[in-house]
C-alpha positions as CSV (number, residue, x, y, z in Angstrom):
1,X,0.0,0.0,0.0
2,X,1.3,3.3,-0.9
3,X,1.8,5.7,2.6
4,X,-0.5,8.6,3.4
5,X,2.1,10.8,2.5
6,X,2.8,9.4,-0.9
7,X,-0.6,9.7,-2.3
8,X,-0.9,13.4,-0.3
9,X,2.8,14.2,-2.6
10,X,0.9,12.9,-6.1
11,X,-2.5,14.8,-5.5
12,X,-0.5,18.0,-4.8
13,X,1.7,17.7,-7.6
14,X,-1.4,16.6,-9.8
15,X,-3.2,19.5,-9.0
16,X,-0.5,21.9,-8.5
17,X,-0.1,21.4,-12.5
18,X,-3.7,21.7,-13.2
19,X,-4.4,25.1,-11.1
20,X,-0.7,26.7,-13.4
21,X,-2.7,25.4,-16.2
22,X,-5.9,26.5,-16.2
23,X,-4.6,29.9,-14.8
24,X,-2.7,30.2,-17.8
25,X,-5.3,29.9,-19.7
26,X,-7.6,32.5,-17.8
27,X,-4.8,35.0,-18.0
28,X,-4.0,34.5,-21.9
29,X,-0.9,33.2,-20.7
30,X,1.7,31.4,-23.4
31,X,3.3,29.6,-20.2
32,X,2.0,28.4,-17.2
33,X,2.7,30.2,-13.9
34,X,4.6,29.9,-11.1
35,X,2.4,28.3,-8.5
36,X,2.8,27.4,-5.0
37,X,0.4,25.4,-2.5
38,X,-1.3,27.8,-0.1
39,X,-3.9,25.5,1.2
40,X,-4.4,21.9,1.0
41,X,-6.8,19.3,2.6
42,X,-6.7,15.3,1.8
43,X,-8.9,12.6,2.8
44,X,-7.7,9.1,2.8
45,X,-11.1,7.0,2.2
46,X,-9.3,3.6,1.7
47,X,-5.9,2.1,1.3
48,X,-4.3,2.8,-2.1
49,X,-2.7,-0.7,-3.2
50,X,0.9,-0.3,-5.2
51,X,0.0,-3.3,-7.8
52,X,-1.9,-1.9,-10.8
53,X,-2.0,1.4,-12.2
54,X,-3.4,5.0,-10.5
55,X,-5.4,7.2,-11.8
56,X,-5.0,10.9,-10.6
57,X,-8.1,13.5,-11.7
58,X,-8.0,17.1,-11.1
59,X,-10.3,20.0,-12.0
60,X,-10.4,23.6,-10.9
61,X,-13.7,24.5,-9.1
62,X,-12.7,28.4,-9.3
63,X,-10.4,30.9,-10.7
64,X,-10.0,34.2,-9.4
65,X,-6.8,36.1,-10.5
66,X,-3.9,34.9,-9.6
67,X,-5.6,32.0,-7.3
68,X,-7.2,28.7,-8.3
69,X,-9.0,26.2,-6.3
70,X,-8.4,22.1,-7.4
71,X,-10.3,19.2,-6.3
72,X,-8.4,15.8,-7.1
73,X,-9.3,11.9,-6.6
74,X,-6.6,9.2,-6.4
75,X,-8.3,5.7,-8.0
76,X,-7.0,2.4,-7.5
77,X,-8.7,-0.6,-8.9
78,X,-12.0,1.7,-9.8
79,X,-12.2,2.8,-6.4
80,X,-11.2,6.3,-5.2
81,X,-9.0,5.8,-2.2
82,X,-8.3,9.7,-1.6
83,X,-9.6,12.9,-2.3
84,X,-8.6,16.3,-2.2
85,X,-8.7,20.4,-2.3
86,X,-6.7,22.6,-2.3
87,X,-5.6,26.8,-3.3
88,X,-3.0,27.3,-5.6
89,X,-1.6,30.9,-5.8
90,X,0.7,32.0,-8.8
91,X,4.1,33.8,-7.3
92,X,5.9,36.4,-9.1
93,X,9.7,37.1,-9.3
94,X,11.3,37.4,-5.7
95,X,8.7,35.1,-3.6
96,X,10.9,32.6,-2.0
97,X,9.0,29.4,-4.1
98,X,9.7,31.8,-7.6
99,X,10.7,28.6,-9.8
100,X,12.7,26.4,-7.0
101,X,11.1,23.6,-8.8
């Protein structure tokens, strides 16, 4: 089974990508944004098994300048074994986070 922590890691970074995304697009953007997590939440509805493939969803249930709020599943085996939201803000030159990844 993968650890709490793991699948927390993947749904971040999954929907991380999808809030830069989809506030590039918003902002007419030819590359997506710096973004950085500013809130997260995760629910952990069943264990996530390692054998077989994942399948990480994500979708952005508001944009509102330079923020985005994602919901993302985790599904293993059909099931969805975590869930999650989260705000995603796009930083600009000098914020600590500016492009360390």
């Amino acid at each position: 089974m993968l650890s709490g922590g793991i699948v927390g890691t993947l749904l971040d970074c999954h929907c991380n990508w999808t809030a830069a995304y989809h506030l590039m697009r918003a902002q007419g953007g030819d590359a997506p944004p710096c973004t950085v997590t500013a809130e997260y939440t995760i629910t952990l509805k069943r264990p996530t098994p390692m054998a077989g493939p994942l399948r990480l969803e994500a979708k952005p249930v508001e944009i509102q300048g330079d923020r985005a709020v994602i919901e993302g599943t985790l599904t293993a085996g059909g099931k969805v074994t975590a869930t999650c939201r989260g705000t995603f803000v796009a930083v600009k030159p000098g914020h600590p986070a500016y492009h360390r990844w």
